[in-house]
C-alpha positions as CSV (number, residue, x, y, z in Angstrom):
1,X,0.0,0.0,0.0
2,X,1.0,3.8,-0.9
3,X,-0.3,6.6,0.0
4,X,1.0,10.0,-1.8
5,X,0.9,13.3,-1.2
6,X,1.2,16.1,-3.7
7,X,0.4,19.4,-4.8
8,X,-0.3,21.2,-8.3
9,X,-0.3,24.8,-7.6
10,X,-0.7,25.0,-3.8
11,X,1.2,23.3,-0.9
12,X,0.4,20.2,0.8
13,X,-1.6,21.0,4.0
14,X,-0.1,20.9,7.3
15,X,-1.5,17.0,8.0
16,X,-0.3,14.4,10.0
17,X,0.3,12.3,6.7
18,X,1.2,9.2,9.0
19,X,-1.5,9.4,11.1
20,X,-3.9,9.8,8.1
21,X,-2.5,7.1,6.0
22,X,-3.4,4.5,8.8
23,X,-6.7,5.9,9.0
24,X,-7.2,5.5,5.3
25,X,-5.9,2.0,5.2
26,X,-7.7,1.0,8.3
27,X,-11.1,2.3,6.3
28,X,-10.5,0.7,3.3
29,X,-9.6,-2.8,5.0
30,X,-13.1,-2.2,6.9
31,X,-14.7,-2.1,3.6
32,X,-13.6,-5.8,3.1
33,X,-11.1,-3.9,0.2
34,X,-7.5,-4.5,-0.4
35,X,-5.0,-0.9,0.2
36,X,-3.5,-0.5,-3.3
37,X,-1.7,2.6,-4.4
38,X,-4.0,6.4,-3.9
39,X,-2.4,9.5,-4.5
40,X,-3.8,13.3,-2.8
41,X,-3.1,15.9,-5.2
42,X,-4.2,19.2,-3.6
43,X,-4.6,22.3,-6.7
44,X,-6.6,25.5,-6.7
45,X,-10.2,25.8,-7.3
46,X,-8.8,27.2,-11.0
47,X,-6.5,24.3,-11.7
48,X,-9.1,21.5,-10.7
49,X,-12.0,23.4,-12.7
50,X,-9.6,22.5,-15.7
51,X,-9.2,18.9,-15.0
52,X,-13.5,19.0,-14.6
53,X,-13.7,20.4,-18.0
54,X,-10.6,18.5,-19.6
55,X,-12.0,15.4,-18.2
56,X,-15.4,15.7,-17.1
57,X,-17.0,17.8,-19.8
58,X,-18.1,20.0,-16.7
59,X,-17.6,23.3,-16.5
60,X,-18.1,24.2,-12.7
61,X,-15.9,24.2,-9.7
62,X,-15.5,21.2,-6.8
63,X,-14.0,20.1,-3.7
64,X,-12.8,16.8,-5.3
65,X,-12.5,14.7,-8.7
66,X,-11.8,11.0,-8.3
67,X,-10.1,9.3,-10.9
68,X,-10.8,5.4,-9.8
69,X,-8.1,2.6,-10.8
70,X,-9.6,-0.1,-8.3
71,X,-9.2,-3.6,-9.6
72,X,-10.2,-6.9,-8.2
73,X,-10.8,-5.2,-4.9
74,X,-7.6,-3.4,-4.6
75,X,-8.7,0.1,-3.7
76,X,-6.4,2.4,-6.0
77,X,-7.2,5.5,-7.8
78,X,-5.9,9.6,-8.1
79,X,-8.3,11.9,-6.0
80,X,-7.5,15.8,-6.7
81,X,-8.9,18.4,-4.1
82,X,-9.3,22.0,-4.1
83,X,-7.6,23.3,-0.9
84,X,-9.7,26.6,-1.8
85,X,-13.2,24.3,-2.0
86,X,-12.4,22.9,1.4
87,X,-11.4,26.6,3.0
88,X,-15.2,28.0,1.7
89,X,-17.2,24.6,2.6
90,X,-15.5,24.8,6.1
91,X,-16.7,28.6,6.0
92,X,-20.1,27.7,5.0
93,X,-20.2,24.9,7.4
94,X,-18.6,26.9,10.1
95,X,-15.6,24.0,10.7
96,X,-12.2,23.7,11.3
97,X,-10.2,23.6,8.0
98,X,-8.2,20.3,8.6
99,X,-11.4,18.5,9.3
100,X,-13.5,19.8,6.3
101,X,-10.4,18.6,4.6
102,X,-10.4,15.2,6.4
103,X,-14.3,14.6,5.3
104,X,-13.2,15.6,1.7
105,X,-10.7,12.9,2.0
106,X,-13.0,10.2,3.2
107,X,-15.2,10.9,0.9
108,X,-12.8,10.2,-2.1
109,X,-11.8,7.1,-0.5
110,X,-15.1,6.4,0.2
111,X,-15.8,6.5,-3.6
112,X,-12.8,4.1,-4.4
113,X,-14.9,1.5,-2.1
114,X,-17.5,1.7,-4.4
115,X,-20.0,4.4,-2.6
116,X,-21.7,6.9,-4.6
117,X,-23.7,10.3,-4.0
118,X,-26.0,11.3,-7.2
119,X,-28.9,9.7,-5.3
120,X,-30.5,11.1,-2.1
121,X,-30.5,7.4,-1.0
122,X,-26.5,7.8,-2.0
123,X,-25.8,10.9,-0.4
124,X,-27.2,10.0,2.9
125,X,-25.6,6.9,2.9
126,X,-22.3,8.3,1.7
127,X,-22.8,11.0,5.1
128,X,-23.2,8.1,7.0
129,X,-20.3,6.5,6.0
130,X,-17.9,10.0,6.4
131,X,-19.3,10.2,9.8
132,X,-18.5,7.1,11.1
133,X,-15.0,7.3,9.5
134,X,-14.2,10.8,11.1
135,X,-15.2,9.4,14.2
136,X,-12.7,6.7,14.2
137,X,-10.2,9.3,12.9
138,X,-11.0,12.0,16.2
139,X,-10.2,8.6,18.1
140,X,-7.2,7.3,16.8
């Protein structure tokens, strides 16, 4: 298992990468899935409205595109996030950056397990699941 970290045209954030890493892999093994190889590639809101459009055929901004490489249950994939999505949702949702950012993080990982959010059924599900996970994050 590998977990990278890696910016565009922003820095990394200040996170405990170790600490995060284990909680990633410990999420993914809880999902009955195998740790493969996921790389974090924080950008700008500008530079990830160009991979929406380049890939995507959407022409909006996002917190987070998941490019999925899973195969035979090993949980791989590139998951790009807009460090200035996560700085306005934690704004809007009046929370700390670094655990807006940690919920945006789940979620992609989340996604690579195979969860969706287009549905309302989805999305609730999908909270669910970002909930529990943050929970066992705040406890490690």
């Amino acid at each position: 298992m590998s977990i990278n970290y890696c910016s565009e045209d922003v820095s990394v954030p200040k996170i405990k990468k170790r600490k995060i890493s284990g909680w990633i892999k410990e999420t993914i093994i809880s999902e009955g899935k195998t740790p493969g190889e996921i790389s974090f590639i924080f950008c700008s809101d500008n530079f990830l409205l160009e991979v929406n459009k380049q890939y995507l055929n959407h022409d909006y901004f996002t917190d987070i595109i998941t490019f999925d490489y899973v195969e035979n249950n090993v949980i791989s994939g590139d998951i790009f996030i807009s460090c200035d999505r996560v700085k306005e949702n934690a704004k809007e949702f009046n929370a700390e950056f670094l655990n807006e950012l940690s919920r945006i993080i789940i979620h992609g990982v989340l996604h690579l397990c195979g969860y969706k959010d287009k549905s309302k059924k989805d999305k609730f599900l999908m909270t669910q699941k970002e909930d529990f996970y943050l929970n066992v994050l705040s406890n490690c």
